[in-house]
N, C-alpha and C positions, 0 to 999 in steps of 0.2 A: 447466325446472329452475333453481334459484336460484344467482347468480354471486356468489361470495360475496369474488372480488376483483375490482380495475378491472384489474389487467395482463390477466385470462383472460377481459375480454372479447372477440367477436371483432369489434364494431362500434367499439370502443378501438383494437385493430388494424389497422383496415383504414384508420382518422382518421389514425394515423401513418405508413401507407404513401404514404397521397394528401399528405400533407404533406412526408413525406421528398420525394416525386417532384415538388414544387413548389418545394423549395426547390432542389431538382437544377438543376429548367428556369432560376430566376430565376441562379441563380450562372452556369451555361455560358452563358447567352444576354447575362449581363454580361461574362462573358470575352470572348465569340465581339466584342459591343462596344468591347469594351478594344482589342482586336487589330486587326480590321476596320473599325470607324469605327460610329457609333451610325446613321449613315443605313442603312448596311448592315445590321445587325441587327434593323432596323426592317421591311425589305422580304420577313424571314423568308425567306432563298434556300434552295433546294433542302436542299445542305446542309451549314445550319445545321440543318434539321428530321428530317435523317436521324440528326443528333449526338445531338439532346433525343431523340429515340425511342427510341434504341438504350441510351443513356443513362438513359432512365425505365426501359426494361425491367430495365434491369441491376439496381434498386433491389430486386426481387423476391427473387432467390437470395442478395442481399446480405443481407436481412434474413433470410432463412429463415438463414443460417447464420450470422450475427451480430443477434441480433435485439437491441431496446434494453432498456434495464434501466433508463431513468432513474425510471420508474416502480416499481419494486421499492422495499421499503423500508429495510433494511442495504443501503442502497450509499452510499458518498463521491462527494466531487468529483472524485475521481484515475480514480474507477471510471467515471464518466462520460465521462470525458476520455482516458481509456485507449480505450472502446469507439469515440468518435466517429474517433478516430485510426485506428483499426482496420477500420471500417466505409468511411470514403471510401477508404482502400486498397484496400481487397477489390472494391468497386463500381467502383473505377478500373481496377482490373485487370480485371475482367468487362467493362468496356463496350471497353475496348483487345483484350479477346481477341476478341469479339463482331465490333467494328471490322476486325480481322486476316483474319477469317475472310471476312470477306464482301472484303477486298482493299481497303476502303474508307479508307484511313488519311490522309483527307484532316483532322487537326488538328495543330495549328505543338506546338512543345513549350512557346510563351508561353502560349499560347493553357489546353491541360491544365493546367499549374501553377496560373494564373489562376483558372480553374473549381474544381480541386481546393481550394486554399487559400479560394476564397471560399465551397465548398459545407460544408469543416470548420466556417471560421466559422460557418456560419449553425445549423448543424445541432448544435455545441457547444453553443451559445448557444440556442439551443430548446430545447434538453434539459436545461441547467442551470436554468434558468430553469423547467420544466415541472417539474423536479425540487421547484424552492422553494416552488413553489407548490402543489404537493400537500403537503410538508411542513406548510405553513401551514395549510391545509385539515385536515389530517390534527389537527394540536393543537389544532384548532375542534371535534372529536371528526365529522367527516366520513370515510368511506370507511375507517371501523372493520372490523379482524379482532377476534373475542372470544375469549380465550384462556382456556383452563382448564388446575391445575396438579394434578399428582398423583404423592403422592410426599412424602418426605423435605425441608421446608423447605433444611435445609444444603444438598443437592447441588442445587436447585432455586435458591440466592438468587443466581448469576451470570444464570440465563434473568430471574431475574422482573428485576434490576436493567437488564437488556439491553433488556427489550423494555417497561420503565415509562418510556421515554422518549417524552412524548405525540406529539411531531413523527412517528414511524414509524407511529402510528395503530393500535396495537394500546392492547387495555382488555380490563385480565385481570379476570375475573370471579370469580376466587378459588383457591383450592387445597384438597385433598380430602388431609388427612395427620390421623393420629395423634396427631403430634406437635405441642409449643407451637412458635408461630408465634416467631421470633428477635426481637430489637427492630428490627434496622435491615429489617424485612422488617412492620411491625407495619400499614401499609396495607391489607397483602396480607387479604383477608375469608377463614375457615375456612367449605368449605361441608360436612363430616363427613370421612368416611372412604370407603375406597376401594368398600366394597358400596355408596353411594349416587351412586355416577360416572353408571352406566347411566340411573338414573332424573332425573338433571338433565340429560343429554343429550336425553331424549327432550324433556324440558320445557322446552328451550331448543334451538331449531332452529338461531339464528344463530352456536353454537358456529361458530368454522371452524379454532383450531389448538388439539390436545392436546400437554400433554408432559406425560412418564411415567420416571419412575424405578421398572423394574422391581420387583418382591417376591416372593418363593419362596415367600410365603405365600397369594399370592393368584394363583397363577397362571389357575385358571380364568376369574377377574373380569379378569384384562388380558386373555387371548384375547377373550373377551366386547367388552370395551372397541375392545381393537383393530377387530376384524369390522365392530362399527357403526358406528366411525370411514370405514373402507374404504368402507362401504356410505352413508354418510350424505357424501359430500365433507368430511371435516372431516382435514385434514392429520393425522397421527398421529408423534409424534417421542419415539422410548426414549433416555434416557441410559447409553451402556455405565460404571455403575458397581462393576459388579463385583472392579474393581481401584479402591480408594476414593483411593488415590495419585494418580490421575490425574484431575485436576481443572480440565485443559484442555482445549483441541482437537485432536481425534486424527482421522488420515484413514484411509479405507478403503481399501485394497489387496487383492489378491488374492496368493496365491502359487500355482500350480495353479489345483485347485480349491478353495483353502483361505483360506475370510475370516480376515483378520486389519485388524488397530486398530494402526497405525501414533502412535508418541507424539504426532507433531507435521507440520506443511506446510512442508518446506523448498524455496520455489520453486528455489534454485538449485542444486538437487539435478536438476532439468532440464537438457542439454545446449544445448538452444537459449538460454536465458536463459543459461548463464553463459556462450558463446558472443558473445551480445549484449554484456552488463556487460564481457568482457573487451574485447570490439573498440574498446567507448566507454573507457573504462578507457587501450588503447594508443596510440590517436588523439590524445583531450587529453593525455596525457602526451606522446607526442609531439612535438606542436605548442608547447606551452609548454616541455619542456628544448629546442626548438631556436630559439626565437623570444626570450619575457621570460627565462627564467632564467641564462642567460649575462651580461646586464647586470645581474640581483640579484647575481649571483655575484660578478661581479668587485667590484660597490661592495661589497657587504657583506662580501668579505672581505678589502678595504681596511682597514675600520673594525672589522673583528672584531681583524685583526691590531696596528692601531693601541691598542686600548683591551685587551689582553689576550691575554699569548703562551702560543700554544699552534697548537692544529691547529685549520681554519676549521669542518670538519664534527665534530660527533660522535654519535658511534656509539654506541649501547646495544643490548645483546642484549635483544629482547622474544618475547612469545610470538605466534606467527599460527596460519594455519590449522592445523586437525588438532591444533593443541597444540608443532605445530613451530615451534624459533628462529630467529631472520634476525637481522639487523641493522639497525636503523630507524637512521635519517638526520637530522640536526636541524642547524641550523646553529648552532653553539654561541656559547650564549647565558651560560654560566656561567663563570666564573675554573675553571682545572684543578682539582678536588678530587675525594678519596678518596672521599665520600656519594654522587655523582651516581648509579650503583647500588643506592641504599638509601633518598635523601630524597626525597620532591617537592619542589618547588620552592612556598617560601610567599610571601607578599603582600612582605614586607619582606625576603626574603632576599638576606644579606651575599652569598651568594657570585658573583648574578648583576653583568653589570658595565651603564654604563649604556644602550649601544646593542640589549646580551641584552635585556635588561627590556623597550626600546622593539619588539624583535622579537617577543618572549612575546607582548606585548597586542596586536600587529597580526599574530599569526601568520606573521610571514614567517619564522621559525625553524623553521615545516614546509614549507617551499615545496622542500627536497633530497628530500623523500620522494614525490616524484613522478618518483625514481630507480627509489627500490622499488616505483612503481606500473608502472613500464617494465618492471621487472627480472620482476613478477610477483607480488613477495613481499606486496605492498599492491594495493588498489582505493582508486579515489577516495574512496568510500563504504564505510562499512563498519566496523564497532567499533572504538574506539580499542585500541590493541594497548599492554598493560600491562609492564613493567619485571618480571623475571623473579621477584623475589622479591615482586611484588604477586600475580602468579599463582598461588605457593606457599602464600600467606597467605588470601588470598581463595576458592581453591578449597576449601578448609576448612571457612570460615567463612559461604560466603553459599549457599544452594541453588541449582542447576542453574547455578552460575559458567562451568561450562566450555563448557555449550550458544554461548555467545559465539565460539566455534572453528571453530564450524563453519561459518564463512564467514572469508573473506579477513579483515582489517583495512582500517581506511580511513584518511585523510586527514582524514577528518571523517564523522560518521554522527548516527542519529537522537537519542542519547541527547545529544549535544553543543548539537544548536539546540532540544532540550528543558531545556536550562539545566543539563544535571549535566557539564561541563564543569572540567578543571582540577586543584585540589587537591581531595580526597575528606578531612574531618575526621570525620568520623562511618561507623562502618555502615553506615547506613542511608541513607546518600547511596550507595556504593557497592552495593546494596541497587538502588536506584532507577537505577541507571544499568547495571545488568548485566537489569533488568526493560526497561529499553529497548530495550537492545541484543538481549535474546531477541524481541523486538517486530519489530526489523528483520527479523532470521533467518527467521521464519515469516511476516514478510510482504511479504517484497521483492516490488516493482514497477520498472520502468524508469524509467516517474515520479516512485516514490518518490523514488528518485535524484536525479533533478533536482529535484525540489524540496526538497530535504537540501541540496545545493548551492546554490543560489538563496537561500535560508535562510542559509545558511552566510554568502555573501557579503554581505550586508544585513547580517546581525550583525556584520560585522567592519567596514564601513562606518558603522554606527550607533553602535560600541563598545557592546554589548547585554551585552558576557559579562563576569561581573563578578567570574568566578574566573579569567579569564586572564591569571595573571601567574605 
């Protein structure tokens, strides 16, 4: 029967098992090196061969219940790098429990660290890499899915713009609607209408993904459609449009025994995850108010006091999680005035004095809110949290503003090292930056995170933001 991907081979499979399991062997038997002396590793003793064995085996159940993805086609570098991290976890715990078991726990803890850290390396780095290079392959029009569209152009033009991107290796072979083809959609080839679905499937074997935007008109012709998709391997995928409003990603839930369409993917609606973010969250706050920010503190509010009387911190009520108010923290960077509730702060503004200004563009004017990341009220990460009458204004004016709530606030978040940063003059900037911050919301990673951060600081290092003032 014909394989109509490379992941669902199982002779693909069995290439990345013998491979993980080699790169296991060459990482511990460098460790066991590292530790022991390279004559020793060389003489292959007892055991070191009991380690690699028990160690190779462990790669089996690892994969079975972390299998790789780097071969899929929607996945990123985070997604990559999330599983490899996950994967020698899981395998180091299987070969330590395997170890326990037999009473065998003859490995140092340099020795694991060693192995562990050099088997991520290697196995990151294969898989990033095997990723590129299918992509590459894949834009050469190798290791092609052929996709057929059927349905409604409009509800169809997010799949067809998702999967026209040549790297992922899909090549649509057209869509089967009614209607005129949109212009930014004018590629896309009309192959008729929905009675003639059946008979270009049969005529085209190498179909392997359908999508379909149901029609009450033609219900017999989707049963049809469906069956011979089932029956013939060719992925089959319905868009639930029947609520035309909802024109994103909605996830499937049960309640009982009752399917329901959940709006949206909020990872941190998971207890483990915000369990995680918060621990990371108390740690580095932590560690910096008791380590740097005592010496910021004290000099910057030398020189706040010096250039400008008033109080070193100030306080604005803003809005956070749930829609709830706190008090966000800033090291006050302005002359006392009546607006700081009502103006942002502009490029030339009279009222900032001149060390405010030099803290605005180096961010050290938020280095207090790692108060409210202690306190609870903030995350490192996480939507910039608005002045109370922008939330009043803005919930009004812009669609799903307030989705931004439903996570903590951050210190810094995705919509900020994507450049909308700062003062908002337009809209439509404010428009783009509440579209980011919904971005975050449904698609938090712990990665994400860090690399929000890492971004963050390069940016401020590099002075990249060019609304920070």
């Amino acid at each position: 029967m014909k394989i109509k991907n490379l992941e669902e081979s199982g002779i693909v499979k069995a290439a990345v098992t013998c491979n993980d399991i080699i790169l296991f062997l060459v990482s511990y038997w460098t460790a066991f090196a590292l530790t022991h002396g390279f004559a020793a590793a060389c003489e292959f003793p007892y055991t070191l061969k009991v380690k690699l064995l028990i160690g190779a085996l462990s790669i089996f159940p690892t994969l079975y219940i972390a299998p790789p993805i780097f071969m899929k086609r929607l996945v990123q570098g985070d997604n990559i790098l999330e599983r490899a991290i996950y994967t020698v976890c899981l395998q180091t715990l299987f070969m330590l429990a395997i170890l326990g078991l037999l009473r065998y726990m003859d490995i140092s803890g340099k020795e694991l660290v060693a192995g562990a850290s050099m088997f991520f390396l290697l196995l990151y780095g294969e898989r990033s890499l095997a990723h590129h290079l299918l992509k590459y392959n894949r834009a050469k029009g190798r290791n092609l899915r052929y996709v057929v569209l059927v349905g409604h152009p409009w509800n169809l033009a997010d799949i067809y713009h998702t999967l026209n991107d040549h790297s992922l290796g899909f090549k649509i072979m057209g869509i089967f609607t009614r209607k005129e083809i949109p212009e930014e959609m004018q590629g896309l080839k009309k192959l008729g209408d929905r009675k003639a679905v059946m008979d270009y499937l049969r005529r085209h074997p190498e179909v392997s993904d359908l999508y379909m935007v149901p029609d009450t008109d033609y219900t017999v012709e989707t049963e049809e459609i469906f069956r011979y998709c089932e029956d013939h391997m060719i992925r089959f995928y319905a868009l639930p449009v029947f609520l035309e409003f909802l024109t994103k990603r909605m996830e499937l839930s049960h309640l009982g025994s009752t399917m329901l369409l959940s709006v949206r993917t909020e990872p941190l609606q998971d207890p483990v995850n915000r369990a995680i973010k918060r621990t990371f969250d108390l740690v580095v706050s932590g560690v910096f108010l008791l380590t740097v920010f005592p010496v910021i503190f004290i000099i910057a509010g030398i020189i706040i006091k010096t250039q400008s009387p008033g109080p070193i911190f100030f306080r604005q009520k803003r809005t956070g999680l749930d829609g709830k108010e706190f008090y966000c923290l800033k090291f006050r960077s302005m002359h006392v005035n009546k607006d700081a509730d009502r103006i942002q702060a502009t490029k030339d503004d009279p009222r900032k004095f001149k060390f405010g200004d030099l803290m605005r563009k180096t961010n050290i004017d938020e280095f207090p809110q790692f108060i409210n990341v202690f306190k609870g009220e903030m995350s490192l990460v996480g939507p910039r949290p608005h002045m109370l009458l922008h939330t009043q204004e803005y919930s009004r004016l812009i669609r799903r503003y307030m989705v931004r709530h439903l996570v903590k606030p951050g210190i810094t978040g995705w919509a900020q090292v994507q450049g909308f940063r700062g003062e908002t003059k337009t809209l439509e900037q404010m428009e783009n930056r509440v579209k980011a911050d919904i971005w975050y919301v449904e698609n938090w990673r712990f990665s994400l995170d860090l690399r929000i951060m890492w971004r963050t600081v390069m940016n401020m290092l590099r002075h990249n933001e060019e609304n920070a003032y």
